[in-house]
PATIPA-75897 format. One record per residue (C-alpha): residue in three letters; x, y, z. Coordinates in steps of 0.02 Angstrom, whole numbers, plus 50000, padded with zeros to 5 digits. Each point is the difference from the previous one (the first is absolute). Example, Ala and Ser with C-alpha at 12.3 -4.5 7.8 and 13.67 -1.06 7.14 Angstrom:
! PATIPA-75897
ala506154977550390 ser500695017249967 
END
This chain:
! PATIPA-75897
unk494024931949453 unk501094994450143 unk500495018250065 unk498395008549997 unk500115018849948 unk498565011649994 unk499355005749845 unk498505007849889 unk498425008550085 unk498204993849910 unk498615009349963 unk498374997349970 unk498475015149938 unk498254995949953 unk498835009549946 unk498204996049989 unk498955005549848 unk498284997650076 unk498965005250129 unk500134986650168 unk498454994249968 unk500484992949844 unk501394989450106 unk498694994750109 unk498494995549877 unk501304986749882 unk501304997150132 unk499034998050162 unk500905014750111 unk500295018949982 unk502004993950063 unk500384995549832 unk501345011049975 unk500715000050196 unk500004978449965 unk500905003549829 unk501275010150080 unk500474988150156 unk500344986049856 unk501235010349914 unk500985006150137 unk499894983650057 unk500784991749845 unk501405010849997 unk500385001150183 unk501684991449934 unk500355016449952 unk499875007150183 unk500044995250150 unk500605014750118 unk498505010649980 unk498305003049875 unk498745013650016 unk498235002349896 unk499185015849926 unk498275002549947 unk499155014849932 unk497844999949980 unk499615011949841 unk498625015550002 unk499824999450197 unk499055015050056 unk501145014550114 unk500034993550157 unk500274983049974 unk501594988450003 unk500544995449847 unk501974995850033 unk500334984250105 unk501704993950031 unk500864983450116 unk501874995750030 unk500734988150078 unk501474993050055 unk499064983950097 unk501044984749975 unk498694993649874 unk499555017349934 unk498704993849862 unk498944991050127 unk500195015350124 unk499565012149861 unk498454990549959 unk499624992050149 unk499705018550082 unk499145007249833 unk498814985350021 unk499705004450193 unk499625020649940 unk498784993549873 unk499084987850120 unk500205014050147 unk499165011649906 unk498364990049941 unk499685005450210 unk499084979850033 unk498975000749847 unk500624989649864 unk498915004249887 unk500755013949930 unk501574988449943 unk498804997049880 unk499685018249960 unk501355006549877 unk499635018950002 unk499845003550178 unk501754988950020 unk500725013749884 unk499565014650106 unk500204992850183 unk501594985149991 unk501625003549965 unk500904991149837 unk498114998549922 unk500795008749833 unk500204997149833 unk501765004649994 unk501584989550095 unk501875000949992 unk501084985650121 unk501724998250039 unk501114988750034 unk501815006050087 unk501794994349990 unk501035010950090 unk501385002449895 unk500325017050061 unk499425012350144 unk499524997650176 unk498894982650059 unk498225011150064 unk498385002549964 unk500255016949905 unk501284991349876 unk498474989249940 unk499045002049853 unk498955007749949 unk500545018550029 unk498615013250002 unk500165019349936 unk498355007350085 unk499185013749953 unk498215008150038 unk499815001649807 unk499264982549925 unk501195001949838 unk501505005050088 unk499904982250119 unk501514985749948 unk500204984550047 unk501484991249955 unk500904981850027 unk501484992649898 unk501314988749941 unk501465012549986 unk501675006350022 unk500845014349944 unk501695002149986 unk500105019450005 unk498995004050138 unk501205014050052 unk499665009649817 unk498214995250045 unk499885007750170 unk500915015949942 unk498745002849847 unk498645001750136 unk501085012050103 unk500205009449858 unk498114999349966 unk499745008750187 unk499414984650097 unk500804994750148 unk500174979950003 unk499744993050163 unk501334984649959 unk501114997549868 unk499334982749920 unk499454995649819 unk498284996550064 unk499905015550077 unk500555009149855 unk498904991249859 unk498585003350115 unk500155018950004 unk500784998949799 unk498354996749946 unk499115009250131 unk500795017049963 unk499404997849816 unk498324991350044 unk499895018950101 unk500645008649871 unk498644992949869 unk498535004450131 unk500575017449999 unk500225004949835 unk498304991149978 unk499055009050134 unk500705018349911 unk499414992649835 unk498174997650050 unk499825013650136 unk500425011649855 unk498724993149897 unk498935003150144 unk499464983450069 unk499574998550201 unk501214992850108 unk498794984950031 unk499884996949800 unk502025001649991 unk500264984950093 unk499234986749913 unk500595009249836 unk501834997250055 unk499724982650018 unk499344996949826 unk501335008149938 unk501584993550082 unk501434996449898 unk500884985250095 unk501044996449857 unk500795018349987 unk500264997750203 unk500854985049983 unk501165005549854 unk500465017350098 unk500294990850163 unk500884983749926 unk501155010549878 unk501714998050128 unk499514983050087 unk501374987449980 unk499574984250056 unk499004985249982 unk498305000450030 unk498284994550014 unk498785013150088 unk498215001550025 unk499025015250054 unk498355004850041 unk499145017349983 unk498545003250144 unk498755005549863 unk500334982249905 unk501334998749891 unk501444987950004 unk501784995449918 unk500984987149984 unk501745006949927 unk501384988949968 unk501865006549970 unk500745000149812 unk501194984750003 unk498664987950068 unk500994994250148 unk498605000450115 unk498364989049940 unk498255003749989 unk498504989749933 unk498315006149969 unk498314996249936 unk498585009349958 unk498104997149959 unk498345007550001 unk499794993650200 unk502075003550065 unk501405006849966 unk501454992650106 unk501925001550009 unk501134987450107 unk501924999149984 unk499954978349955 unk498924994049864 unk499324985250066 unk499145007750146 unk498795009149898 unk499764983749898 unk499504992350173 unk499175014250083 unk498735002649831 unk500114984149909 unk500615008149841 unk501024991249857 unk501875002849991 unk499955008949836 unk498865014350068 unk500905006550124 unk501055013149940 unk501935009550052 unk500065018050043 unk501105006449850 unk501825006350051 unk499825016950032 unk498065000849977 unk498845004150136 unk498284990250012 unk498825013850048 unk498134998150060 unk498855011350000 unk498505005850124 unk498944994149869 unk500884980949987 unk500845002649832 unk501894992650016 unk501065005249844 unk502114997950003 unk500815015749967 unk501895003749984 unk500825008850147 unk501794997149970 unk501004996549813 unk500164981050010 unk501614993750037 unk500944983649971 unk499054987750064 unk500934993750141 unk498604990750117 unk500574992550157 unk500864981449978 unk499824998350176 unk498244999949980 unk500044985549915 unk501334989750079 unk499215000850185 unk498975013450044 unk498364999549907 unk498864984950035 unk500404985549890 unk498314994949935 unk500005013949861 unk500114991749844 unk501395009749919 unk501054998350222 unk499844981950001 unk500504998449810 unk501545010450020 unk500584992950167 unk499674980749921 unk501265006949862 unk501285006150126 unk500094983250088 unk500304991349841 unk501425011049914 unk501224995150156 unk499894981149952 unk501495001249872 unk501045007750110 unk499574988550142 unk500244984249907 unk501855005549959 unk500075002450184 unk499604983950051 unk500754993649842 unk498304993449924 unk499974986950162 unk498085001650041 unk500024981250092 unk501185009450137 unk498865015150012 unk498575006550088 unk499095015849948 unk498995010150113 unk499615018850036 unk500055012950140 unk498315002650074 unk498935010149966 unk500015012049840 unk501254988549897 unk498594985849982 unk499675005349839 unk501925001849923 unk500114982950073 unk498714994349901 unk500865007649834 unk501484991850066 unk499234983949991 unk499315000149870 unk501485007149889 unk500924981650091 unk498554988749923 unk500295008349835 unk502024996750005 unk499484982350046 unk498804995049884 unk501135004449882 unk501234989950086 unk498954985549980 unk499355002249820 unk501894999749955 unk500424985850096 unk498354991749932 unk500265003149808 unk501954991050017 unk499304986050076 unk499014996949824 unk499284982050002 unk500984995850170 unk498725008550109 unk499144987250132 unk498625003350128 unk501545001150153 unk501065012749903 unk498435011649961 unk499224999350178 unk501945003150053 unk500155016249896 unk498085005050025 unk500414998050219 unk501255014949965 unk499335015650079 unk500475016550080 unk500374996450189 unk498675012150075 unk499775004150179 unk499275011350114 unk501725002050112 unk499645015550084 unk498535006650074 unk499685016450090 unk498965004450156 unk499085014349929 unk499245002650182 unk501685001050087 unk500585017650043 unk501465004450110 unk499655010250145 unk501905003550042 unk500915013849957 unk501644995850048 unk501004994549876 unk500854982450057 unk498354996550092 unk498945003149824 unk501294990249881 unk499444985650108 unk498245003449960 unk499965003949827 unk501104983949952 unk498214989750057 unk498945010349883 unk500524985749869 unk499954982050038 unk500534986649894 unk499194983049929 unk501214986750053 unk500464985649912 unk499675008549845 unk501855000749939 unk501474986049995 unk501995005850042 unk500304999449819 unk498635009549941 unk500365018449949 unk498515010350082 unk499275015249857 unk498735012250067 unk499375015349911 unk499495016350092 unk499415016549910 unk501385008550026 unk501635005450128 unk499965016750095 unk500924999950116 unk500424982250024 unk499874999750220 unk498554986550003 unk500874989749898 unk501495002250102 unk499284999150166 unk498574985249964 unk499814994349833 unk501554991049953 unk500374993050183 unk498214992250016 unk500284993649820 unk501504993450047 unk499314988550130 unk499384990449844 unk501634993149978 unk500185004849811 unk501955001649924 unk499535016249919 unk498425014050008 unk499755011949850 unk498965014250051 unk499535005549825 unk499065016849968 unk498685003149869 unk500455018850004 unk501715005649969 unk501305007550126 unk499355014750097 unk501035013949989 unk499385016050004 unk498845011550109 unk498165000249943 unk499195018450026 unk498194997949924 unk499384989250143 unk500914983450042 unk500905004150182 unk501674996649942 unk501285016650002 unk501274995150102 unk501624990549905 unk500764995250123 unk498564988150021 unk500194989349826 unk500654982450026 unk500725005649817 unk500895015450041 unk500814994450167 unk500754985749868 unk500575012949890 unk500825011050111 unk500894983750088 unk500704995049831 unk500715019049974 unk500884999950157 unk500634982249979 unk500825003449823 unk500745017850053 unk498565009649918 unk499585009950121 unk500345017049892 unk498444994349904 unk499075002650150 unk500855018550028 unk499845003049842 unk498174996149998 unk500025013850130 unk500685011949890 unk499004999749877 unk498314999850106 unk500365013750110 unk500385009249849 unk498544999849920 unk498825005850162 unk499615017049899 unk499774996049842 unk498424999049902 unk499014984249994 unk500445000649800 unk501714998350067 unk500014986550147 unk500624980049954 unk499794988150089 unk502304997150053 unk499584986650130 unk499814984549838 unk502045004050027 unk499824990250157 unk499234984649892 unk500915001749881 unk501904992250006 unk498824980050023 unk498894989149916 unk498414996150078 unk500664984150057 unk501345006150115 unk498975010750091 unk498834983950009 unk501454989650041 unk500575016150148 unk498224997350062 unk499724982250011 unk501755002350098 unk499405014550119 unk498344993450037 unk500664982450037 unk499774998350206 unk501234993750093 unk500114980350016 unk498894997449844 unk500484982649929 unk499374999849820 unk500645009549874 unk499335017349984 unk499395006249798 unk498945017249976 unk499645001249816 unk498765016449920 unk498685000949853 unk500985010149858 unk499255018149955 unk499574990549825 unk499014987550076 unk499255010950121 unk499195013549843 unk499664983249892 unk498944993650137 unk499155016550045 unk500165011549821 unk498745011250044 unk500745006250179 unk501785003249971 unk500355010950149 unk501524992450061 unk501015016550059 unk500424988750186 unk500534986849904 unk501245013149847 unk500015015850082 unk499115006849835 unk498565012550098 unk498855004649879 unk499755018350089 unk501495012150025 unk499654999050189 unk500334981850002 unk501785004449936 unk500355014050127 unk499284988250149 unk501124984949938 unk501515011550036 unk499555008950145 unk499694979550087 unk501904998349956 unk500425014850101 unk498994997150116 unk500714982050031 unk502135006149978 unk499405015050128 unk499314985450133 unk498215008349986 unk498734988050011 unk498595010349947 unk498894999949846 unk500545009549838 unk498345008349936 
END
C-alpha cells in the first residue's frame, strides 16, 4: 500500500499440555514453548510494529513462588528485545552452571517464562497514548490465584463511553477512560464476582479456606464470565486472556471481523490471529487448523481440555476484507488465492482503458503488498491474450506458416518491475517541505523500462489517502517518460472511517471524500453537505436501533468514476507530463474474489454493528466542525 496506515494487533497463546520434560526428552530443550512463541510473534510482526509484550503463567507452583511473568516493549525491534532479554533471565539464572538448562523442573521453579502457559502481543497503535503501559498484555493482579487476568487483544470498541459508565455504575473507579481499560476490569469485576459467590458456597458447606481455593479453580465458569462481561461490547474483536490458576480464552466478537486461528492436540493447544503462522510454527496441514466461531469463545482449561463455546448470538458474518486485501501475510492459501483473484478481475476494465493496446503497455505494481494482485493481474492479461491468439489462429485455417505463429506466440504482457522501494529508508525530518523531499526517494524507478508512447498501469492494494502518490509515486513514475500512468486499485474507493481496528477515522483524510466534497462545491451542491449536517447532528441521542449511516448522501449525487476521475485530477502533482487515470476494484468484484470476508463497511458505509453507524456520523461532524479528532 503506498500510504501506509496502521492497522490490526496479532496475538498469539500457547498452551502446553505436558510436563517440560516431555519438551525436552522428544524435542531436545525444556524452551519448547518460549521457541514456539518467538516464531509466532515473529510471523505476524506485520501486524505490529510499535510495541509487543509476552505473558507466561507456570501451573500448581507452590505459595511463595512466581508464577506470573510479564515483558513489554517498545524497542525498535520489539520481538528481538522481548526475547533477546527473556533469553538473558533464563541463562542469568542457571548462576555459571549450565547444566541445569538441561534440568526441566528446577527451570520451572527458579527462571522466569519456564511455564506451560504464554500469551504475546503484537501492537498497532490505533488509539491511546505511544508508552509502555499502553502495551499488551494488561494484568488485573490479585493475591488470590483464581482471581489473576491476563489479557492482550485485537480490538476496538465503539462505545467505550457506555462501557466506562457500566463500571461506574458497578462502583469501580477507572483509572482512564479506554476500551482496554474497560474490558480489562469488565471481565475482572465478574471473574470477582464468581470467586465470591464460590467461596460462600463452599465455606457454608464447611470446607477450610486452604481446600476452597483449589475448589474454585475446578469449578470456574469462564464461559458464564465471558457472556456477563461481553453482553454490551460493540466492537470488533479478537481477545485472549489468561487466568493465574491456568485457564485461558480466546473470544472472538459475533460478526467475525477480527480473525483467529487455532489448533489443538494431545501435546498444544495454540491460537494466533494469521493461519499460516501456526502452519509454520508446528508444521501442521492447512485443513487442521481451525477458526474461532463468530461469537464463540475457545476456552482451555487447567486441565488442557479446549472446547468452543458460544459467548455472543452469532451475527452476520461480516469478517474483515481488509484482511485479505493487505494486511494478513500472503502465503495463506485461501490470502494468496483471493488477492491472485483481485488482480485479475481489473483486466476488463483496464483493457477498455488502454483500448485492448497491450504492445503500447507496460504492467507493473507498487511495491510491496500489491505483488500478489499484480500477479492476478497478469495472469487475467495472458488469459485475454491467448484467447486473442486462438481466435486469430482458427481464421487463419490452412494459411498458418511457421513466421505468422511465432509472430502471434511473441505476443505477451509487457511486464516490468518499474518501481522499487527502499524498505530501509526512513525520514528523520519532521518538517514538512524538508520531509516531502525525503519521502519522494523512498521509491526509485527502473529506467528504460518504458517508451513515450507506452501507457504505464500499476496496481496498488488500495487508496487512503492518496499523499504518497501525490508527493512521490506518480512524479518518480513520471521520469519514465510514459504518455499515460493508471494507478489501478485492487480494493475499491475508501470512503468511510473504520472503528474495529484499521487507524482510519478521520474523513477528511480519504483521497475519495476530499473528491466528493470538491465535486459538491463545484456543481453548487453544497446544501448536500449542510444537509448532511442536519441530519447527523440530529440523530446524536437516539438509540443505536435508530442511528443511519446520512454521510452515503455525500457519495451519493456520482458514479464511482467521477470521484475516480476528481481523484486522478487532485492527486495529479504539479508539472506531471503523462496523463493521469485512477481506476477502483468494484464492490462485486471485491466479495466475488473474497466471498467468505465481506466486511466492506470503509468501502459502503454498511457497519455491521450499530456503533459503526453512530461513529460514521459523528466523523462527519467532526470534519464540518474543523475537529480533527477521532470519533469513537
Amino acid at each position: 500500500m503506498s500510504d501506509a496506515i496502521t492497522h490490526e494487533c496479532g496475538i498469539a497463546l500457547v498452551r502446553l499440555k505436558k510436563p517440560l520434560s516431555y519438551y525436552h526428552e522428544k524435542y531436545g530443550s525444556a524452551l519448547y514453548g518460549i521457541n514456539k512463541m518467538y516464531i509466532l510473534m515473529e510471523k505476524q510482526h506485520n501486524r505490529g510494529q510499535d510495541g509487543a509484550g509476552l505473558a507466561s503463567i507456570k501451573l500448581d507452583m507452590p505459595p511463595g513462588k512466581r508464577y506470573i511473568s510479564r515483558y513489554r516493549s517498545m524497542d525498535k525491534t520489539p520481538i528481538q528485545d522481548l526475547f533477546e532479554r527473556i533469553n538473558q533471565r533464563v541463562f542469568n539464572g542457571l548462576n555459571g552452571d549450565e547444566s541445569k538448562i538441561n534440568d526441566p523442573e528446577w527451570l520451572k521453579h527458579n527462571v522466569p517464562f519456564m511455564g506451560e502457559l504464554y500469551l504475546g502481543h503484537l501492537r498497532y497503535g490505533t488509539y491511546g497514548g505511544q508508552s509502555i503501559e499502553n502495551i499488551h498484555p494488561f494484568l488485573r493482579q490479585n493475591n488470590w490465584l483464581t482471581r489473576n487476568l491476563i489479557l492482550a487483544g485485537n480490538f476496538n470498541m465503539t462505545n467505550v463511553d457506555q462501557l466506562f459508565n457500566n463500571l461506574v455504575d458497578l462502583g469501580q473507579h477507572p483509572k482512564e477512560k479506554a476500551d482496554t481499560v474497560t474490558i480489562l476490569e469488565k471481565i475482572g469485576h465478574f471473574l470477582d464476582e464468581q470467586n465470591e459467590k464460590l467461596y460462600r458456597k463452599y465455606k457454608k458447606e464447611g470446607l477450610s479456606k486452604t481446600d476452597i481455593s483449589p475448589r474454585i479453580a475446578e469449578e470456574l465458569d469462564i464461559q458464564k464470565i465471558l457472556k456477563k462481561s461481553a453482553k454490551y461490547w460493540d466492537g470488533g474483536y479478537a481477545m485472549a486472556g489468561l487466568f493465574g490458576h491456568g485457564d485461558a480464552f480466546v473470544l472472538r466478537d459475533p460478526n467475525g471481523i477480527r480473525p483467529a486461528f487455532f489448533y489443538d492436540d494431545d501435546e498444544v493447544c495454540v491460537v494466533a490471529s494469521e493461519r499460516p503462522v501456526i502452519q509454520t510454527a508446528f508444521n501442521v496441514p492447512f485443513e487442521e487448523i481451525k477458526e474461532i466461531s463468530p461469537g464463540h469463545a475457545l476456552i482451555i482449561k487447567k486441565g488442557g481440555e479446549a472446547s468452543l463455546k458460544q459467548i455472543r448470538k452469532p451475527g452476520k458474518r461480516t469478517a474483515c476484507s481488509f484482511e485479505r486485501i493487505y494486511f494478513s501475510r500472503g502465503n495463506d492459501a485461501d490470502i494468496y488465492r483471493e488477492r491472485i483473484e483481485l488482480g485479475r478481475r481489473v483486466c476488463p476494465a483496464i483493457l477498455d482503458e488502454v483500448n485492448h493496446d497491450l504492445r503500447n503497455t507496460v504492467f507493473s505494481f507498487i511495491p510491496n503488498t500489491a505483488e500478489i494482485s499484480f500477479y492476478g493481474m497478469v495472469k487475467g492479461m495472458e488469459d485475454y491474450l491467448n484467447e486473442v491468439k486462438r481466435n486469430k489462429i482458427l481464421k487463419f485455417e490452412g494459411d498458418l506458416n511457421s513466421e505468422k505463429l511465432e509472430s502471434l506466440l511473441s505476443i505477451r504482457p509487457r511486464v516490468e518491475k518499474s518501481l522499487w522501494k527502499d524498505v530501509k529508508m526512513r525520514t528523520f525530518i519532521t518538517q514538512d517541505s524538508s520531509r516531502d523531499e525525503l519521502v519522494s526517494h523512498v521509491y526509485d524507478i527502473t529506467y528504460e523500462t518504458v517508451k513515450k508512447t507506452d501507457t504505464l498501469v500499476v496496481i496498488d492494494d488500495s487508496i487512503v489517502r492518496g499523499t504518497t502518490l501525490k508527493q512521490s509515486i506518480l512524479s518518480i513514475l513520471d521520469r519514465l517518460g510514459p504518455k499515460k500512468v493508471i494507478v489501478v486499485s485492487s480494493a475499491p474507493q475508501i470512503r468511510y472511517p473504520d472503528c474495529y481496528g484499521i487507524n482510519m477515522s478521520l474523513l477528511e483524510d480519504f483521497a475519495a471524500f476530499r473528491a466528493a466534497i470538491a465535486l459538491l462545491k463545484e456543481r453548487g451542491m453544497q446544501n448536500v453537505i449542510d444537509d448532511t449536517y442536519a441530519k447527523c447532528a440530529a440523530q446524536k441521542d437516539l438509540p443505536d436501533s435508530e442511528v443511519q449511516n446520512f454521510v452515503k448522501q455525500i457519495y451519493a449525487p456520482f458514479t464511482p468514476q467521477e470521484i475516480s476521475d476528481k481523484m486522478a485530477e487532485m492527486l495529479t502533482p504539479k508539472g506531471m507530463k503523462a496523463e493521469v487515470r485512477i481506476m477502483f476494484q468494484s464492490i462485486e468484484n471485491l466479495h466475488a474474489s473474497a466471498p467468505d470476508h465481506t466486511g466492506d463497511w470503509y468501502f459502503t458505509g454498511n457497519f455491521p454493528t450499530p456503533g459503526g453507524q453512530r461513529v460514521v456520523n459523528k466523523a462527519f461532524l467532526n470534519y464540518y466542525e474543523g475537529k480533527r479528532e477521532r470519533a469513537y
